[in-house]
C-alpha positions as CSV (number, residue, x, y, z in Angstrom):
1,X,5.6,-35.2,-88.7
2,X,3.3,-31.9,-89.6
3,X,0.5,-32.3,-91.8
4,X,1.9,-31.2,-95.3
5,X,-0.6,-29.1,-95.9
6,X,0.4,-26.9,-92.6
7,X,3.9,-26.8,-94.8
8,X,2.8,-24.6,-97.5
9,X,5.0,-21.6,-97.5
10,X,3.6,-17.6,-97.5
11,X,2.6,-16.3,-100.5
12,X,5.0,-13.9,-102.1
13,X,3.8,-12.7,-105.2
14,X,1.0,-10.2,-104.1
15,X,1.3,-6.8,-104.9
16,X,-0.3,-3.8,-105.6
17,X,0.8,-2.8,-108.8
18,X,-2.8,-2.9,-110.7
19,X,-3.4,0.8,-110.2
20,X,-0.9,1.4,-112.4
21,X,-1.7,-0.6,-115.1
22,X,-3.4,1.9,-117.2
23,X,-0.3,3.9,-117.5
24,X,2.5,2.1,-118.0
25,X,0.3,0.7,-121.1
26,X,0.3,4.1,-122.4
27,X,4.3,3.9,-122.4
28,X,5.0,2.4,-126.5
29,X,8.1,0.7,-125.9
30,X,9.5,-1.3,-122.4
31,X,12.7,1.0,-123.4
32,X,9.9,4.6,-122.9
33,X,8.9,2.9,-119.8
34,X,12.1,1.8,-118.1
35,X,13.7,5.6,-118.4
36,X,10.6,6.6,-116.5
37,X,10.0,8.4,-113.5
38,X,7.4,5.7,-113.1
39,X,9.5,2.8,-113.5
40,X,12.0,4.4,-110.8
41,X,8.7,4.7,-108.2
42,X,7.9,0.6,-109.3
43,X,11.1,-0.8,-110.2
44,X,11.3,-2.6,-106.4
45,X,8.3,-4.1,-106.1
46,X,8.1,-5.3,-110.0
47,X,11.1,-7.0,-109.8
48,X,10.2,-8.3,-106.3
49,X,7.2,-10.3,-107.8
50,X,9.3,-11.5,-111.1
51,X,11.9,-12.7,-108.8
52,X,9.7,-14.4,-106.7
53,X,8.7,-18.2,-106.5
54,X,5.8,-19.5,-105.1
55,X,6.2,-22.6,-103.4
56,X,3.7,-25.4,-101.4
57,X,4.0,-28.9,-99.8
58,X,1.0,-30.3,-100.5
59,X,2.3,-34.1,-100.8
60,X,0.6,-36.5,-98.4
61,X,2.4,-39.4,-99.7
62,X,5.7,-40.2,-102.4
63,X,6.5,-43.4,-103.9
64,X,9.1,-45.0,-102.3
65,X,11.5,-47.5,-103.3
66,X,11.0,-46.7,-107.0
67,X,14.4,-47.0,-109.8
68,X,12.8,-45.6,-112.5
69,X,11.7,-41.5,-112.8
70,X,8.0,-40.5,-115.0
71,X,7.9,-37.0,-116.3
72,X,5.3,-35.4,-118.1
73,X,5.5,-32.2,-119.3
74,X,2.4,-30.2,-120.6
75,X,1.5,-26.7,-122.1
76,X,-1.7,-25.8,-119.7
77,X,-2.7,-23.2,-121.6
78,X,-3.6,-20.6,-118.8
79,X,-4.8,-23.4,-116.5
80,X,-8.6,-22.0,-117.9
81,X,-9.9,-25.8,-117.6
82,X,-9.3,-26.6,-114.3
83,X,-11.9,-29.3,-113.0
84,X,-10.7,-31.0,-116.6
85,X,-7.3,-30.8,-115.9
86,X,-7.4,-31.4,-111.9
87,X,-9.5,-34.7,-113.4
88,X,-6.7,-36.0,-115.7
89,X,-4.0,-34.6,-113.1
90,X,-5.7,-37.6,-110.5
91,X,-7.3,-40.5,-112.7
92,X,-5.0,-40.5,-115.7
93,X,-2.2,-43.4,-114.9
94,X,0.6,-41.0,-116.5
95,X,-0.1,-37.9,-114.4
96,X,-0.8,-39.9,-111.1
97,X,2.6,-42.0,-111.4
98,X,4.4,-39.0,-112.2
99,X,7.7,-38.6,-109.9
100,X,7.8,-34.9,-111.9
101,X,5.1,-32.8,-113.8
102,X,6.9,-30.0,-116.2
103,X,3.9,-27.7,-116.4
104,X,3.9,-24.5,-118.6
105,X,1.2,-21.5,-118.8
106,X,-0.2,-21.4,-115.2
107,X,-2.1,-18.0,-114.2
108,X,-2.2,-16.6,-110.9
109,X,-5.2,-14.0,-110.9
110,X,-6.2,-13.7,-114.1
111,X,-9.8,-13.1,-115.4
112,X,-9.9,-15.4,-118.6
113,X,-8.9,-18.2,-115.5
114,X,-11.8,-17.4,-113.2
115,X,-8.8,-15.2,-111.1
116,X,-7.8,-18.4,-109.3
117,X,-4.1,-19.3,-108.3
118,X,-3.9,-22.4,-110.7
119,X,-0.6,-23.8,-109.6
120,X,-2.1,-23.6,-105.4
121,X,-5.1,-25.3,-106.9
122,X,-3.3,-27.8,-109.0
123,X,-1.1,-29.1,-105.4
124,X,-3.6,-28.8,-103.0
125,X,-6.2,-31.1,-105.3
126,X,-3.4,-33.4,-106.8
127,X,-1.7,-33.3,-103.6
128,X,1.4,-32.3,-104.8
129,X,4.4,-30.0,-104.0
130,X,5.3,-27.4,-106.5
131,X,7.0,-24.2,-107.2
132,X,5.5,-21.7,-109.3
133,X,7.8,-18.5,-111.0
134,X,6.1,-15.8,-112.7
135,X,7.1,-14.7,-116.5
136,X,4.7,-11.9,-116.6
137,X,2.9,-9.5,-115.1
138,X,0.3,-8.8,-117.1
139,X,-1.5,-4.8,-118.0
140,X,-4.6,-6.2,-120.2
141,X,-6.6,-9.5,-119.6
142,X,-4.5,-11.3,-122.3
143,X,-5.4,-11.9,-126.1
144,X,-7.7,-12.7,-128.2
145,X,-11.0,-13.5,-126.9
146,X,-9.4,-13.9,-124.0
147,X,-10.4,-9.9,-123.9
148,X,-13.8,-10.6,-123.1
149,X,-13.0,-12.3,-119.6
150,X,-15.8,-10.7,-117.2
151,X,-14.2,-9.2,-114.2
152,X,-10.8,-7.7,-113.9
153,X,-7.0,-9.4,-112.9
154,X,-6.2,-9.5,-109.4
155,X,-2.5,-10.7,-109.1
156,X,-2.5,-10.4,-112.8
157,X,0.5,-13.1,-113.1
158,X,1.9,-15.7,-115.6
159,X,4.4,-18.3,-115.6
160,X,5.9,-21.9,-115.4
161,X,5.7,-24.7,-112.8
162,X,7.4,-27.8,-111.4
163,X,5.0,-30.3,-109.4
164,X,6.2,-33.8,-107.7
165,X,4.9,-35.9,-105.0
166,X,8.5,-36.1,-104.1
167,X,10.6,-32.8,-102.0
168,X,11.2,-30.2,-104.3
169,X,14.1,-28.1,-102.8
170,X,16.2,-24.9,-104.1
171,X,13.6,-23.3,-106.6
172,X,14.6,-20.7,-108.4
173,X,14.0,-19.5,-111.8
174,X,16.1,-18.3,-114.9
175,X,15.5,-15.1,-116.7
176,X,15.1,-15.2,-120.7
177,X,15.2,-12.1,-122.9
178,X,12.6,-11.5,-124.9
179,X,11.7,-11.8,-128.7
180,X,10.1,-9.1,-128.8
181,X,9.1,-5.9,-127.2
182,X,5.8,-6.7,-124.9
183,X,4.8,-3.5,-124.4
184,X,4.8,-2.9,-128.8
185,X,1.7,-5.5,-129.1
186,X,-2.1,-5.7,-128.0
187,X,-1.2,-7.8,-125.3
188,X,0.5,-5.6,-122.9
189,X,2.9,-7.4,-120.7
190,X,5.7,-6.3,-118.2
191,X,8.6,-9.5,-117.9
192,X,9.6,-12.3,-119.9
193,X,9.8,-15.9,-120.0
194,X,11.7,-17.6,-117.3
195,X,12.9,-21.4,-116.4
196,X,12.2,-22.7,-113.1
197,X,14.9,-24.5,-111.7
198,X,14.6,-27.3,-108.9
199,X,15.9,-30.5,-107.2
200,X,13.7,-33.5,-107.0
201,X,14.7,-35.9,-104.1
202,X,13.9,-38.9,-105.6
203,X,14.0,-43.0,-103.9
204,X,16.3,-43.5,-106.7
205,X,18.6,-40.3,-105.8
206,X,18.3,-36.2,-106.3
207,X,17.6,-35.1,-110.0
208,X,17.5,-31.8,-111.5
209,X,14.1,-30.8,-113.2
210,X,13.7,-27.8,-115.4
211,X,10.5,-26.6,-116.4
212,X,10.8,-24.5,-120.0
213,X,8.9,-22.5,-121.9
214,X,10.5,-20.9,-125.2
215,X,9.4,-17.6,-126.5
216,X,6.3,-18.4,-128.9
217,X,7.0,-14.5,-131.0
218,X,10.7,-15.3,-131.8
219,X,12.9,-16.4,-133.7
220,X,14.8,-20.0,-134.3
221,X,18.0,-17.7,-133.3
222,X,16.3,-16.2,-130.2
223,X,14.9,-19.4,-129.6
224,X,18.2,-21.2,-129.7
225,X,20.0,-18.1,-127.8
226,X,17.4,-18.4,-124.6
227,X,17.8,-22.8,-124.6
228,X,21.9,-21.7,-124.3
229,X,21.1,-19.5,-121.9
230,X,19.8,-22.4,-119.9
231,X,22.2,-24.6,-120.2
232,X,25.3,-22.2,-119.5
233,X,22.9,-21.6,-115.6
234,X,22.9,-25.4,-115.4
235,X,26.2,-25.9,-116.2
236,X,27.2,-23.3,-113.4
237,X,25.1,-24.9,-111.2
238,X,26.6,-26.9,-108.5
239,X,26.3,-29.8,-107.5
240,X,26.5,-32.1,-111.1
241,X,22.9,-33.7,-110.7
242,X,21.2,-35.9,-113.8
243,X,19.0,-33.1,-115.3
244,X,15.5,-33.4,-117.3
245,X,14.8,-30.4,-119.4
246,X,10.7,-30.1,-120.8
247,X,8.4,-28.1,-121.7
248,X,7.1,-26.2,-124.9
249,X,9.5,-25.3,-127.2
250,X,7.9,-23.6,-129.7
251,X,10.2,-25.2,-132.0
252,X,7.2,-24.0,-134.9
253,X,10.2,-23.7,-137.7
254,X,9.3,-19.9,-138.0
255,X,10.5,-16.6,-137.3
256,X,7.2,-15.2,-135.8
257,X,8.7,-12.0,-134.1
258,X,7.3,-9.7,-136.6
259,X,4.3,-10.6,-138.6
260,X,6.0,-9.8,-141.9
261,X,8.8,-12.8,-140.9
262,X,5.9,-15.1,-140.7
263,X,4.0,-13.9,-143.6
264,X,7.8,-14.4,-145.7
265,X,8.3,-17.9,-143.8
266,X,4.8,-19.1,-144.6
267,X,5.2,-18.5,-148.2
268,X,8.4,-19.9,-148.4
269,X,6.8,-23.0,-146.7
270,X,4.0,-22.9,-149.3
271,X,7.0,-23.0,-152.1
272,X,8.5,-25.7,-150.8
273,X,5.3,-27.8,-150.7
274,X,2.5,-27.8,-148.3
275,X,2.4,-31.4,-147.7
276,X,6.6,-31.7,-148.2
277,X,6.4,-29.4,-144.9
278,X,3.6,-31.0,-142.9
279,X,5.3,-34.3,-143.3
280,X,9.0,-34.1,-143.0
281,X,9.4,-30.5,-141.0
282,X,7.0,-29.7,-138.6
283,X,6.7,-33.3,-137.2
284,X,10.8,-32.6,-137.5
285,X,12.0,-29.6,-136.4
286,X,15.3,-30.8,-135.4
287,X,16.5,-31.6,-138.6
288,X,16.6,-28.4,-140.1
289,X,14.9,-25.1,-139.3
290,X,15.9,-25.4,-135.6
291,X,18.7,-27.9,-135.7
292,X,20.8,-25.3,-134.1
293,X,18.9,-25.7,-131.0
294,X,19.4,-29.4,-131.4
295,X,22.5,-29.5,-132.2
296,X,23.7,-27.6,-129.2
297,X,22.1,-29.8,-126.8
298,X,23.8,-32.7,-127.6
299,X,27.4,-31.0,-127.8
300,X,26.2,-29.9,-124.5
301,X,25.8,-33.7,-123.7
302,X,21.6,-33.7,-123.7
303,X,20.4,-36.3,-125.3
304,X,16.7,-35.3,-126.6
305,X,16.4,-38.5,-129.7
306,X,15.8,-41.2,-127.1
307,X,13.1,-39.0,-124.4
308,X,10.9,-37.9,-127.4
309,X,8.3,-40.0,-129.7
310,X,10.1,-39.0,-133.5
311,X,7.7,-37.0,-135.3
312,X,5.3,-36.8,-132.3
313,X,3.8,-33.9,-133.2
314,X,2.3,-31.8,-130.1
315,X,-0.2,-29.1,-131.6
316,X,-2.5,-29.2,-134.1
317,X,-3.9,-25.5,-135.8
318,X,-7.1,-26.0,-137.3
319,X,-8.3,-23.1,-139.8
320,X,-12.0,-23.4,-137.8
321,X,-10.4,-22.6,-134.5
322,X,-11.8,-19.0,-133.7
323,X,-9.5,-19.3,-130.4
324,X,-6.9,-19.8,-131.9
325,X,-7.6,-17.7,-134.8
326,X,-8.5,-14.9,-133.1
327,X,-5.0,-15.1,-130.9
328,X,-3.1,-14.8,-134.5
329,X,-5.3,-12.1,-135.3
330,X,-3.6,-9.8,-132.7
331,X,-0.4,-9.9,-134.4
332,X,-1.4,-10.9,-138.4
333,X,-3.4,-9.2,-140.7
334,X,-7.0,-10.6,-141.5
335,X,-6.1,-11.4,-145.5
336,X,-3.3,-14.1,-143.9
337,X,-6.0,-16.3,-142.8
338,X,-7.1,-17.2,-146.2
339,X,-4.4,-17.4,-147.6
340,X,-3.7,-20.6,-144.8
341,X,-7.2,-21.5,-145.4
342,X,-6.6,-22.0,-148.8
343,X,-2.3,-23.7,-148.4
344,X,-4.4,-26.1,-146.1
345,X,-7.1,-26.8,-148.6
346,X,-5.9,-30.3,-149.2
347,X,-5.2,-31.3,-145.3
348,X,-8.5,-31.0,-143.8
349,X,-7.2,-26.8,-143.2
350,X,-5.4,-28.7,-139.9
351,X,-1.7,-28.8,-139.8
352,X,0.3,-30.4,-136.8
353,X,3.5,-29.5,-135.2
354,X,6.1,-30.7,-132.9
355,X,6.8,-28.2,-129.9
356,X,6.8,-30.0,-126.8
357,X,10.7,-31.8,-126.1
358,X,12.6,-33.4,-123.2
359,X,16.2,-33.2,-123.2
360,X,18.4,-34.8,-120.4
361,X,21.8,-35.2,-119.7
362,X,22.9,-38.4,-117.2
363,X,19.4,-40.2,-117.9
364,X,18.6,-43.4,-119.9
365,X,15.2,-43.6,-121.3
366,X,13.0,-46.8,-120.6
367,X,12.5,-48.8,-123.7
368,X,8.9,-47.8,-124.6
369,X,9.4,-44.7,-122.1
370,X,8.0,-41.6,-124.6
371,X,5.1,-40.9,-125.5
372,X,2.8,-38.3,-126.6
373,X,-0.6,-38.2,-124.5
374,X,-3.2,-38.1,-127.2
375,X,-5.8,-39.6,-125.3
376,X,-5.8,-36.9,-122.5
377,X,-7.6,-34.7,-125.1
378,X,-9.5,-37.2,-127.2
379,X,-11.5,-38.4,-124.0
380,X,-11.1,-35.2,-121.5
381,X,-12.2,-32.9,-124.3
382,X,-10.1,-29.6,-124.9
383,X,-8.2,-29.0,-122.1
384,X,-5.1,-27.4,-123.5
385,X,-4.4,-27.0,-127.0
386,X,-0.9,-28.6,-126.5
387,X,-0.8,-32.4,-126.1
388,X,1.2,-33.5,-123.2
389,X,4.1,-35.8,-123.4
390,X,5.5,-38.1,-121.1
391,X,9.3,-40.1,-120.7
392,X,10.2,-43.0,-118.3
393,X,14.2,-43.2,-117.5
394,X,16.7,-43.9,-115.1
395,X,19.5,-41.9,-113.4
396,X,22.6,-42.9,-114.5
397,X,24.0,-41.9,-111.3
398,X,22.9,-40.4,-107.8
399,X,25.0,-37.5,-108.3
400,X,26.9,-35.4,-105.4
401,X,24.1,-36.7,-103.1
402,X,24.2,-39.9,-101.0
403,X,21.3,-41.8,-101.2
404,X,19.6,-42.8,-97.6
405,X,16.8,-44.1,-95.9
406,X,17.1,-41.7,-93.3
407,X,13.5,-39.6,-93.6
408,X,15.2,-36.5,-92.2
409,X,17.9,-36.7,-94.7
410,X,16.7,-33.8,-97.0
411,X,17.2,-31.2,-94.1
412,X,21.2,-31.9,-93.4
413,X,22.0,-32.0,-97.0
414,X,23.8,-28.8,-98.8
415,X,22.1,-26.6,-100.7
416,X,22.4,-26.2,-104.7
417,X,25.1,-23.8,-105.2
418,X,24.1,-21.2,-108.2
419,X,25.3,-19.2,-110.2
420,X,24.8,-15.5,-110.2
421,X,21.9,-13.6,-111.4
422,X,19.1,-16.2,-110.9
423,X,16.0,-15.6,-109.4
424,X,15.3,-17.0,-105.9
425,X,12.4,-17.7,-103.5
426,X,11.6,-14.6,-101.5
């Protein structure tokens, strides 16, 4: 057999669109832009690099002979901390037992992430296959102080991941509209979020992984719209495979498309009682505010209450934050912040919430399988500010798939049949 690190594939998502960044910031709504002459002259190569996936074999070695499947999903936040994160990704027992990481926010050529391809540098030092499919393709450096980043993009690209030690075959990714307009903000972006789809062939039989990230600027409608959107691909998709669902939700409670909807939900939050909230919805999201979401997830046969840790919250906003504080202040009005300051008063100005889910339909969770990684940040420092989470289960059945012994099976088996209008690997 070839050394798998002679198997990564070529590189699809450089382009040479930078040079007309400036501009098509200058357009004030992605509607202005798209009837441009401009757009006409980009349109090919923009949605070539959106539609694209990125995709390496980095995996010396899998785990063979296992029955039982770890996840962990985690919110990188831009993959900024590397050596922090390459350390947990190796020496922590839940990342290096993984048979899949769900991995969300991963640059590609950014400034604020020293311009490095985060997901390439995530496999090659973890050893780990992986596909990679952009969201965005970003005009400015990004937000907040992320401003101040010394140098200038180079591939200028954002998006979601899959990693596994295991084969990761048929990658592809799912587009999701938009909450709102990213070209109406500071943070000038052309795209929008999208899933990446895969097949994990796992000792214990082929599983679907899906790697989400909901729209943080939305809605609990738009929110619940794009998870439906998701599971109307998967249910299209061919063959039936158990399927994990993770990632970061955003499942916040609020309407935070327009600043004035979370200025009207924070006060309505502050009515109901500050504490009343912190404790029994934003550890809770499911039981109200976004039960919607919930709800349809398990009349699509996803069960979500036995892969998550109840009331696991996943984020925690702290009032003394300037990063995250100056993030918010792109999109709310100075006077907001002590106005929190002062709702949080009592509560140490921190309040925590619940974002980061697994849903998955033909699994059974291990008894003691979820969990919520708080020690990743209490001992590795601030990596991310998402905790990650973490689920053990088994399939409850191999699917279309045989199961084999046969090393060589992977290459004579079919292909994932798809539906239309997914994005696949150039």
């Amino acid at each position: 057999m070839s050394d798998p690190l002679e198997q990564d594939t070529p590189h699809p998502l450089s382009h040479d669109l930078n040079g007309h960044f400036d501009q098509i910031g200058t357009y004030p709504t992605i509607g202005a832009f798209l009837g441009s002459d401009l757009y006409a002259r980009l349109q090919e190569e923009i949605d070539r690099v959106l539609d694209g996936i990125a995709e390496g074999r980095f995996s010396r070695t899998a785990p063979d002979g296992r029955t039982e499947v770890s996840a962990v999903a985690w919110n990188l936040e831009r993959g900024r901390k590397l050596e922090g994160l390459v350390e947990v990704l190796t020496q922590h027992t839940r990342f290096r037992s993984s048979d899949v990481l769900l991995l969300t926010e991963l640059d590609i050529g950014m400034a604020r992430s020293g311009n490095l391809d985060i997901p390439r540098e995530i496999a090659t030092r973890a050893n780990l296959n992986y596909a990679f499919a952009p969201s965005y393709i970003n005009l400015m450096k990004g937000s907040g102080l992320e401003v101040e980043a010394s140098g200038d993009n180079r591939e200028a690209l954002h998006g979601n991941a899959i990693f596994s030690p295991h084969p990761i075959q048929d990658a592809h990714s799912i587009v999701l509209p938009n909450g709102k307009d990213k070209l109406r903000g500071r943070e000038k972006r052309l795209g929008s979020q999208r899933a990446v789809v895969a097949t994990i062939d796992h000792p214990a039989g082929p599983f679907r992984a899906v790697s989400v990230h909901l729209d943080a600027h939305s809605s609990q409608r738009h929110r619940h719209r794009q998870m439906k959107i998701i599971l109307d691909h998967l249910e299209g998709t061919e063959p039936d495979l158990p399927t994990l669902i993770g990632g970061d939700w955003n499942t916040s409670t609020g309407n935070s498309r327009r600043a004035v909807y979370s200025i009207l939900g924070f006060y309505r939050r502050v009515a109901m009682g500050v504490g009343h909230v912190l404790t029994y919805h934003y550890p809770y999201p499911e039981r109200y505010f976004e039960r919607a979401l919930f709800r349809t997830l398990e009349r699509r046969g996803f069960d979500f209450r036995n892969l998550n840790v109840p009331g696991g919250c996943t984020l925690t906003y702290d009032i003394v934050d300037l990063a995250q504080n100056s993030g918010m202040a792109d999109w709310l009005p100075q006077w907001c912040f002590a106005w929190i300051k002062w709702a949080l008063r009592n509560h140490d100005g921190k309040c925590a919430l619940k974002l980061d889910w697994f849903a998955g339909k033909d699994l059974s969770a291990v008894q003691g399988g979820p969990a919520v990684l708080y020690d990743v940040l209490r001992d590795h420092g601030k990596l991310s500010d998402h905790d990650p989470i973490a689920v053990d289960f088994t399939l409850q059945s191999s699917g279309t798939f045989a199961q084999t012994t046969d090393p060589n099976h992977q290459q004579r088996r079919t292909r994932a049949q798809r539906p239309p209008g997914s994005a696949r690997r150039q």
